[in-house]
Residue, then its C-alpha position, 0 to 999 in steps of 0.5 A: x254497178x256502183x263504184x265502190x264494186x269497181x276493182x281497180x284490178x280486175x277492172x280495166x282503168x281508163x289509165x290503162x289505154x294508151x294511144x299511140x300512132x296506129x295503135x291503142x295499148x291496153x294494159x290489164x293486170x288480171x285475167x283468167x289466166x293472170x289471177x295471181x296479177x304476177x304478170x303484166x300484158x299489154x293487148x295491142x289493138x291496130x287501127x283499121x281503116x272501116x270506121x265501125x270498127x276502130x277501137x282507137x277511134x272510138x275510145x278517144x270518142x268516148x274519152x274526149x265526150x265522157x269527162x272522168x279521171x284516169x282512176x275512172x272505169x274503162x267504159x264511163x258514161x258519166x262522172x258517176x255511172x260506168x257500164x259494168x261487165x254485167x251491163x255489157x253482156x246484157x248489150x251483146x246478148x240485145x244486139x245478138x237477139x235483135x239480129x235473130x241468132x240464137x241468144x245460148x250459141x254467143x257469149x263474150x267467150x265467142x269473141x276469144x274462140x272467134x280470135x283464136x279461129x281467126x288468127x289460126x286462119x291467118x296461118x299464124x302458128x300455134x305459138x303466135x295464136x297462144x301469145x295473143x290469147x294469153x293462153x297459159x295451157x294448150x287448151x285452146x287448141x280445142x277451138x281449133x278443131x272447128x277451122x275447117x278452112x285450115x283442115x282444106x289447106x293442110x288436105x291440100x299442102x298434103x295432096x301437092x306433096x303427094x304430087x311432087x312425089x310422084x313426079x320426083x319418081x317418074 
């Protein structure tokens, strides 16, 4: 991609992360549910001690390696060339094949599914899970379907109020 297809908008910046102690704040403008940009999100993403998946760690890595202004793409890899969505999907859809899973079952839209089940497994409340995905519609709720694990706790919390129920009547 060349830069004159970079938008600034729908793009992420590198000035628009920004570190802070245990967190990297990412500020983006547009989204799927933000195509108007009339409301501003910032994601926080905590570090995590497992190296391979510091996000904060390797985005200074890549800052203090890759020299490029503040109005430069996010994922820069020289003072001219950046990776573009297109460039990245093709890496996720390598990185999916050289694994052997199936190439049509991963998309980056697995990645949001994948949160959403996540934090839905975490016992977080729907309104939690729709803020972190900045869900503007119930619609993610549909991926939630597919939680089996919180269908087993929900059977179980059900079968224990069964239980103190009889016993509160014995």
């Amino acid at each position: 991609m060349s830069k004159s297809q970079f938008d600034p908008l729908k793009q992420l910046k590198r000035d628009d992360v920004k570190f802070e102690k245990d967190v990297v704040l990412i500020y983006y403008k547009w989204s799927k549910t933000n195509q108007n940009c009339n409301r501003v999100a910032w994601i926080p993403i905590c570090s995590v001690a497992d190296d391979r998946f510091n996000v904060k760690m390797h985005l200074q890595r890549l800052f203090s390696v890759v020299k490029a202004s503040d109005e430069a793409p996010l994922f820069s890899f020289s003072k001219k060339d950046f990776h573009s969505r297109y460039s990245l999907v093709r890496l996720l859809d390598l990185c999916v094949f050289e694994i052997g899973l199936s190439l049509p079952d991963f998309s980056w839209h697995s990645f949001r599914r994948g949160a959403a089940v996540f934090a839905f497994e975490l016992g977080l409340a729907d309104s939690a899970v729709q803020l972190l995905g900045d869900w503007s519609s119930s619609a993610f709720k549909h991926y939630l379907e597919f939680a089996f694990l919180r269908k087993v706790s929900v059977a179980r919390k059900i079968s224990k109020s069964f239980d103190d129920q009889v016993k509160m009547l014995e």
